[in-house]
MDAnalysis code that builds the backbone (N, CA, C; Angstrom):
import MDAnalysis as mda
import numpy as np

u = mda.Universe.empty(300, n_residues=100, atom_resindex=np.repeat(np.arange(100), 3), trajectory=True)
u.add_TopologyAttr("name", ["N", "CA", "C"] * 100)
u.add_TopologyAttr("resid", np.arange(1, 101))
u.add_TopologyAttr("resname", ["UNK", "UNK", "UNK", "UNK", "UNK", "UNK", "UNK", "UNK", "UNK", "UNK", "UNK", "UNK", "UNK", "UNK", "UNK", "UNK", "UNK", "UNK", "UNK", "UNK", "UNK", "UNK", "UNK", "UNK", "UNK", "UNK", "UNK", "UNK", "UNK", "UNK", "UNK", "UNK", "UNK", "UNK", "UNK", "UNK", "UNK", "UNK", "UNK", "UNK", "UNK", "UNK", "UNK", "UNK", "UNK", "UNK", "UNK", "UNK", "UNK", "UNK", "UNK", "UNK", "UNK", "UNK", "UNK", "UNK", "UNK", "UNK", "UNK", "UNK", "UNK", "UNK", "UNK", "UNK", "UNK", "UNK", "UNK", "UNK", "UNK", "UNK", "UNK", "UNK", "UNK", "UNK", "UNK", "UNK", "UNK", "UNK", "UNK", "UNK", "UNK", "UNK", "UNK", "UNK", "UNK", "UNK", "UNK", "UNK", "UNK", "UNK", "UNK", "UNK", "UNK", "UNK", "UNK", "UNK", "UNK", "UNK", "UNK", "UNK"])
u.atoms.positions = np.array([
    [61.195, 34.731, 19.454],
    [61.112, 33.647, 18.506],
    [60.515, 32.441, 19.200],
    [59.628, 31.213, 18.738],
    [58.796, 30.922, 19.291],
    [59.591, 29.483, 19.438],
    [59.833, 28.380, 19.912],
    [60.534, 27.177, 20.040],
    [59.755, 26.334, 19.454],
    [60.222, 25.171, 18.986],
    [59.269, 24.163, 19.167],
    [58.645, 23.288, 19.735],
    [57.460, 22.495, 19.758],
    [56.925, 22.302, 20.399],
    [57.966, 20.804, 21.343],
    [58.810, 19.898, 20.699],
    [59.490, 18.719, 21.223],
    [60.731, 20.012, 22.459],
    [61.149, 21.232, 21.425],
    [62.358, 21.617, 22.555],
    [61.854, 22.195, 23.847],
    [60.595, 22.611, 23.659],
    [59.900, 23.573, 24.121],
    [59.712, 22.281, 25.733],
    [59.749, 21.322, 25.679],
    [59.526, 20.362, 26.799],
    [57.961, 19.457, 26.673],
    [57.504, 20.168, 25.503],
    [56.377, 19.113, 25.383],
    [56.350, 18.127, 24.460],
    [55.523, 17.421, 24.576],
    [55.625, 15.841, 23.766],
    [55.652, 16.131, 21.900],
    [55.830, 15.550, 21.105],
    [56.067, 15.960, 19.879],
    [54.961, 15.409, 19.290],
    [54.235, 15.642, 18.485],
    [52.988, 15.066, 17.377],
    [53.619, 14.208, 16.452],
    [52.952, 12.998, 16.671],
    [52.925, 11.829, 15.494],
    [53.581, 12.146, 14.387],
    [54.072, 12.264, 13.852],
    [54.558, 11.943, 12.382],
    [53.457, 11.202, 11.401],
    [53.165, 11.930, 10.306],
    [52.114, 11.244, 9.464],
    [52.788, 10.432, 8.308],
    [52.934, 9.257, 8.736],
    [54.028, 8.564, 7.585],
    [53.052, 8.028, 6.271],
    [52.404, 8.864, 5.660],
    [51.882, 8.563, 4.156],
    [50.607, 7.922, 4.160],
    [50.588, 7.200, 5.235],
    [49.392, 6.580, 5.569],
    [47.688, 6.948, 5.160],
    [47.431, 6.551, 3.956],
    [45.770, 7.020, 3.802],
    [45.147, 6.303, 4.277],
    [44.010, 6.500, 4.503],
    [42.556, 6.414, 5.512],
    [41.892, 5.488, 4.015],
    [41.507, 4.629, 4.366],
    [40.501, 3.763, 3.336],
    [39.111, 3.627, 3.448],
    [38.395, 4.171, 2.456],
    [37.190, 3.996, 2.971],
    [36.420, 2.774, 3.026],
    [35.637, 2.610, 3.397],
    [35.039, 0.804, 3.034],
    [34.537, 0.420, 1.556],
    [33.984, 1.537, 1.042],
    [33.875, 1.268, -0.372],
    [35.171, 0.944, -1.118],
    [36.120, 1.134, -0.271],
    [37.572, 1.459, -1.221],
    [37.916, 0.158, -1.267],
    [37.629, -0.535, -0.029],
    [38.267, -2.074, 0.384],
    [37.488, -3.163, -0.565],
    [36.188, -2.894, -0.788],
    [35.637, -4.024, -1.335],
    [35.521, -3.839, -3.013],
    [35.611, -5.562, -3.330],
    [35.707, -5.652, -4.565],
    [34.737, -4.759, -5.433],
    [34.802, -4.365, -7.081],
    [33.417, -4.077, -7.460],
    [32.326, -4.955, -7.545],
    [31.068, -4.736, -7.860],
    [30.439, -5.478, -8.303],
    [30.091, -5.655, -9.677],
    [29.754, -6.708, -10.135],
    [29.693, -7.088, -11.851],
    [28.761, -6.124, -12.408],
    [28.496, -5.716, -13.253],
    [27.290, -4.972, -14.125],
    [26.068, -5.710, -13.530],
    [25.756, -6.940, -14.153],
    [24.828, -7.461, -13.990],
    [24.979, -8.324, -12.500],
    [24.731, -8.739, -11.619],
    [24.444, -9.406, -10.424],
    [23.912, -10.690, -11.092],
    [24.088, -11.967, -10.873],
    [23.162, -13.377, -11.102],
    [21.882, -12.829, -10.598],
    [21.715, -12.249, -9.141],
    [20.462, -12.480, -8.518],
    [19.327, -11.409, -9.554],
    [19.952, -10.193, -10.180],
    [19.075, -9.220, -11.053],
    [18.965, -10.448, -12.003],
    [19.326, -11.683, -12.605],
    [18.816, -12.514, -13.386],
    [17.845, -13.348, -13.463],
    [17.998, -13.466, -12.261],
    [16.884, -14.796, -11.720],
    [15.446, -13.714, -11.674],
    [15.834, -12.218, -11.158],
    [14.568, -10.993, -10.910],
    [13.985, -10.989, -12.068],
    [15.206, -10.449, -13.743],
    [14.434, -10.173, -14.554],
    [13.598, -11.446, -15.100],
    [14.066, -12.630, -14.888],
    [13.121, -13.535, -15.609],
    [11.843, -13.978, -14.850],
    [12.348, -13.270, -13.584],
    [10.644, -13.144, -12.803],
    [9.608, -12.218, -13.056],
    [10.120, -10.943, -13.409],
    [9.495, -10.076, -13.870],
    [8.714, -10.592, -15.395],
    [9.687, -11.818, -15.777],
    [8.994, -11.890, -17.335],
    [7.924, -12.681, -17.345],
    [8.027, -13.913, -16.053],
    [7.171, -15.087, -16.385],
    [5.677, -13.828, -15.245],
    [5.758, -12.856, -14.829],
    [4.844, -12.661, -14.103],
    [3.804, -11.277, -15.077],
    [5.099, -10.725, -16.470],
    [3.832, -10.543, -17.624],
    [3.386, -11.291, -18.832],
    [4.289, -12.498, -18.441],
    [3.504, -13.664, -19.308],
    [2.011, -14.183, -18.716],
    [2.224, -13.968, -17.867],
    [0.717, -14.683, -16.732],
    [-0.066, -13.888, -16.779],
    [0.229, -12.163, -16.945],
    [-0.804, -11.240, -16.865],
    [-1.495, -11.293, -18.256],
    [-0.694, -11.664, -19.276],
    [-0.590, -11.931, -20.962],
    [-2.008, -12.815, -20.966],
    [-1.140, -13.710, -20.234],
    [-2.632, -15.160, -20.323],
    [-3.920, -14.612, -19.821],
    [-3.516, -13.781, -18.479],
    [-4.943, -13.330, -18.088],
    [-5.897, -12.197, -18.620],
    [-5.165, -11.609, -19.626],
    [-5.752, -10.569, -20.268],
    [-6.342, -10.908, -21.280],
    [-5.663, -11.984, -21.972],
    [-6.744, -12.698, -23.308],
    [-8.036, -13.616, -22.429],
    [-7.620, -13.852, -21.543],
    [-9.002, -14.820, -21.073],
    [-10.326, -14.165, -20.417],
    [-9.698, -12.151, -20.456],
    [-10.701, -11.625, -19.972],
    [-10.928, -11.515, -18.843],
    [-9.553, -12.172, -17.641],
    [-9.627, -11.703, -16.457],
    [-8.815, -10.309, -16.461],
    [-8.765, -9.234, -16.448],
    [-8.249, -8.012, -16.270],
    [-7.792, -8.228, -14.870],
    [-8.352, -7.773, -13.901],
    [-8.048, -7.318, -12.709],
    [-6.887, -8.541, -12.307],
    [-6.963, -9.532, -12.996],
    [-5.480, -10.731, -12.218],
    [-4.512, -10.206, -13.134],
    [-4.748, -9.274, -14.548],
    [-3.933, -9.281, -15.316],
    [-3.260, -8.133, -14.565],
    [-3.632, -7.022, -14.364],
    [-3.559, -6.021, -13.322],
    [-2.305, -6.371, -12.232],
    [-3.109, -6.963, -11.592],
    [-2.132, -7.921, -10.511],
    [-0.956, -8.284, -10.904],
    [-0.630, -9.061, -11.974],
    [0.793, -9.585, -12.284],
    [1.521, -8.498, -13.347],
    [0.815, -7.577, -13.724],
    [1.655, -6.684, -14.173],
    [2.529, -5.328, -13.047],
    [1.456, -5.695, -12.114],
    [1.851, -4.833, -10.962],
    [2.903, -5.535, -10.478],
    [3.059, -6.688, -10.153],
    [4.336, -7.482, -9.502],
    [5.209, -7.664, -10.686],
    [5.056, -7.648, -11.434],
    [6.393, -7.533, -12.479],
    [7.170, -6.428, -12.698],
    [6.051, -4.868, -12.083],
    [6.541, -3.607, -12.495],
    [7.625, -3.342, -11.023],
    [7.038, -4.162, -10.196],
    [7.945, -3.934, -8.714],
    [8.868, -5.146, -9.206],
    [9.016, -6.349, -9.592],
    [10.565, -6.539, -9.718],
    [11.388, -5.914, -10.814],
    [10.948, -5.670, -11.903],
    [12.088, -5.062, -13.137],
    [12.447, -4.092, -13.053],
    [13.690, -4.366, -13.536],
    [14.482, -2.483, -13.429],
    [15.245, -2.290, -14.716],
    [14.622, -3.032, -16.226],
    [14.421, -3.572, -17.625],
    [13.803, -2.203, -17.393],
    [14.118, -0.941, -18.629],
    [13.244, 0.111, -18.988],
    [11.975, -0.483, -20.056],
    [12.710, -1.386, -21.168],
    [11.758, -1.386, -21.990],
    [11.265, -2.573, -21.727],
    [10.760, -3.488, -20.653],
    [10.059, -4.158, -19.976],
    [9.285, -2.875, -19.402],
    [9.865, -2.265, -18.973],
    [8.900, -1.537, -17.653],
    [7.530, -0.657, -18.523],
    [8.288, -0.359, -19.718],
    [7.221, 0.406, -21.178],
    [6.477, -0.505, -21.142],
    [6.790, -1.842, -21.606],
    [5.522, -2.734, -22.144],
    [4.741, -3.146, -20.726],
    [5.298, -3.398, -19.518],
    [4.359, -3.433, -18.791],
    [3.223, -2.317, -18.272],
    [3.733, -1.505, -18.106],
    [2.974, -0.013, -17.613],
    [1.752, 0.229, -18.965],
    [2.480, -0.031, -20.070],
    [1.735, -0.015, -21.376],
    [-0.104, -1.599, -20.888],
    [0.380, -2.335, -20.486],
    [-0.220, -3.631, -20.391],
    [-1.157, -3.491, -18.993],
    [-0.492, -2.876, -18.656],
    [-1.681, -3.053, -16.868],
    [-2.798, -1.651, -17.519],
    [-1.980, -0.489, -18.121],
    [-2.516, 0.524, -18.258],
    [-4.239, 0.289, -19.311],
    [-3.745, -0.695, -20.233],
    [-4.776, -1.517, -21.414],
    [-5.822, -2.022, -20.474],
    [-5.307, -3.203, -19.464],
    [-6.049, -3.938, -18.784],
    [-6.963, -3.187, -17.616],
    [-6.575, -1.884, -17.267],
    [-7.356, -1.221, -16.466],
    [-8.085, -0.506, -17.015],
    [-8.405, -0.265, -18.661],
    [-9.382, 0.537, -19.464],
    [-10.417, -0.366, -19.723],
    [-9.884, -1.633, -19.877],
    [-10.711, -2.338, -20.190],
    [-11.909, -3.255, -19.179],
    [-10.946, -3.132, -17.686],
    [-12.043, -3.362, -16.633],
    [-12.943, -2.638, -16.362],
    [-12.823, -0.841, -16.543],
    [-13.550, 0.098, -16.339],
    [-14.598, 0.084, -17.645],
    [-14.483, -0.650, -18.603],
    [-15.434, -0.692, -19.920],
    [-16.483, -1.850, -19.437],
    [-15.853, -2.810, -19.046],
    [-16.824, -4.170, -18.494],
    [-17.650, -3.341, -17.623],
    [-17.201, -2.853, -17.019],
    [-18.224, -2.261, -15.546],
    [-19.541, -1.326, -15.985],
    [-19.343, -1.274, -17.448],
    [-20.332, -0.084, -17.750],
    [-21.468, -0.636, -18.444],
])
């Protein structure tokens, strides 16, 4: 029959007194749905296809291009991201028509 390990003359193992392990995600607060700073983004994303807006009626394409491209890298707005992709996509048919 086999002893145990404290009678047996060796040292005894810790006792696990309930104690859970926390992970770091566990410790910190959540975060809100929306973030302030995604606020200040989406209204950057907006004033930068308002500018492409302006530049597409005035017939600059390729700046319109440009600010629809920097609006498509800040928004994470789906149906912003439609009307922009929709708007650079217009403005790049229409530079390739000038060219001809």
């Amino acid at each position: 029959m086999a002893k145990p390990a404290a009678a047996a003359g060796g040292a005894a193992a810790p006792e696990k007194k309930g104690k859970k392990k926390t992970k770091p995600e566990d410790t910190q607060e959540k975060q809100p749905e929306i973030p302030q700073s995604e606020i200040s983004i989406h209204e950057l994303a907006k004033l930068e296809k308002l500018r492409g807006n302006q530049d597409f009626h005035k017939g600059n394409y390729s700046s319109a291009i440009i600010s629809y491209t920097k609006a498509i890298a800040l928004s994470k707005n789906p149906h912003l991201l439609v009307s922009l992709f929709t708007n650079k996509a217009i403005s790049r048919l229409r530079s390739q028509v000038e060219k001809l």
